[in-house]
C-alpha positions in Angstrom: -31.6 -5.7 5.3 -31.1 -8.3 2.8 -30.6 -7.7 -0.9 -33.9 -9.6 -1.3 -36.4 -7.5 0.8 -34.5 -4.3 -0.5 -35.7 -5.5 -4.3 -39.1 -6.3 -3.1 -40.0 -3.1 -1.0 -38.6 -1.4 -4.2 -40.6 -2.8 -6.8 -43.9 -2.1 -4.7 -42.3 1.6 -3.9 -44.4 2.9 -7.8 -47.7 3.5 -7.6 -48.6 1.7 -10.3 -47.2 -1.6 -9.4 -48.1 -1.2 -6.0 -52.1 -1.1 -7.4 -51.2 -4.0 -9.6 -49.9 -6.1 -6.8 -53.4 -5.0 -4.5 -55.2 -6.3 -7.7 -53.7 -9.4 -7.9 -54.5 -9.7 -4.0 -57.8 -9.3 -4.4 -58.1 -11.8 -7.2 -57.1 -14.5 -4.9 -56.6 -18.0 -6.7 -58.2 -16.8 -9.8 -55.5 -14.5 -11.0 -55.8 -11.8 -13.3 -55.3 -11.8 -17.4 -52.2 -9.4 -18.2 -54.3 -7.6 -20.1 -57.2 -6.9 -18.3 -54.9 -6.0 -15.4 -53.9 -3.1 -17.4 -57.4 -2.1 -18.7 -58.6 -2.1 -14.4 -56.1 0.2 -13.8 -55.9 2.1 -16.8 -52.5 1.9 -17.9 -50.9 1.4 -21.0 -50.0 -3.0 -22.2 -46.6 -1.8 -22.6 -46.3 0.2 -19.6 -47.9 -2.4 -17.5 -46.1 -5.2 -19.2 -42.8 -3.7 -17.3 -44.5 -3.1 -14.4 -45.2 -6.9 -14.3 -41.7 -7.7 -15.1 -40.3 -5.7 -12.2 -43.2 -7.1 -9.4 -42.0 -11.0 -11.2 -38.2 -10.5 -10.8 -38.9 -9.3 -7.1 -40.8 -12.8 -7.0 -44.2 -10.7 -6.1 -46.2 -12.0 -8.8 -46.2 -15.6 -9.9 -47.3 -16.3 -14.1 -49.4 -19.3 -15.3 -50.1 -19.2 -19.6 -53.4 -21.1 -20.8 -52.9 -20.8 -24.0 -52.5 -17.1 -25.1 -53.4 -15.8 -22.3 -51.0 -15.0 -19.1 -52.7 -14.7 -16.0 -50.6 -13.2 -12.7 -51.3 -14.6 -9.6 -50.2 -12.9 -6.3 -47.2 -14.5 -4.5 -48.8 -14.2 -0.9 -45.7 -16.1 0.4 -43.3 -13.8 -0.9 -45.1 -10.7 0.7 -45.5 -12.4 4.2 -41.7 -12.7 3.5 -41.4 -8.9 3.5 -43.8 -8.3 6.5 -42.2 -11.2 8.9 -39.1 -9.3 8.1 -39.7 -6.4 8.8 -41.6 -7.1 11.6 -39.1 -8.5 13.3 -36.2 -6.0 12.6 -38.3 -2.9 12.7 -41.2 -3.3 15.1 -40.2 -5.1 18.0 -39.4 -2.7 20.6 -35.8 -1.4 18.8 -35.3 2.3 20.1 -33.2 5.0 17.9 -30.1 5.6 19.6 -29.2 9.3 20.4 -28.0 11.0 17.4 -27.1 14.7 16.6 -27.9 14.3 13.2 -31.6 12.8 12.5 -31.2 12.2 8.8 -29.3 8.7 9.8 -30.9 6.9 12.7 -29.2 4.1 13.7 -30.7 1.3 15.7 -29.7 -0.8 19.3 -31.8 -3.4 20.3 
């Protein structure tokens, strides 16, 4: 798996960003005010500022500023990244292979 669907599953893995991100999604091409993302899901502007900084350096989130106000935007490109990706290396028929211990499966197409 690459470094770069590794970072992205991992910054949806928390709850809270993982809520932020379905916000944004919802939102569409309007976008969402930092702050009011926050207030919706009732988190702390400090807390959800790093939230936001994790979902942007996975490139989940994309930022436009009018003004003083930063809005988030969902980066729907990024996610259908993730999901081709996994599709095709995880849902396409692979079997596990036979394996005495089931904590590490590994794969054979």
């Amino acid at each position: 798996m690459s470094e770069r669907h590794l970072n992205t599953l991992r910054s949806i893995s928390n709850e809270d960003r993982l809520n932020a991100f379905r916000l944004l999604v919802k939102s569409g091409h309007n976008g969402v005010a930092a702050g009011e993302i926050g207030k919706e899901l009732c988190i702390k502007s400090s807390t959800m500022s790093s939230h936001l900084k994790v979902l942007r350096h996975a490139n989940l989130v994309r930022v436009n500023r009018e003004g003083r106000i930063i809005r988030y935007f969902a980066n729907m490109d990024e996610m259908n990244s993730l999901v081709s990706f996994l599709y095709e290396n995880c849902c396409t028929g692979v079997e596990p292979k036979d394996h005495e211990d089931q904590e590490t499966l590994e794969f054979s197409v």
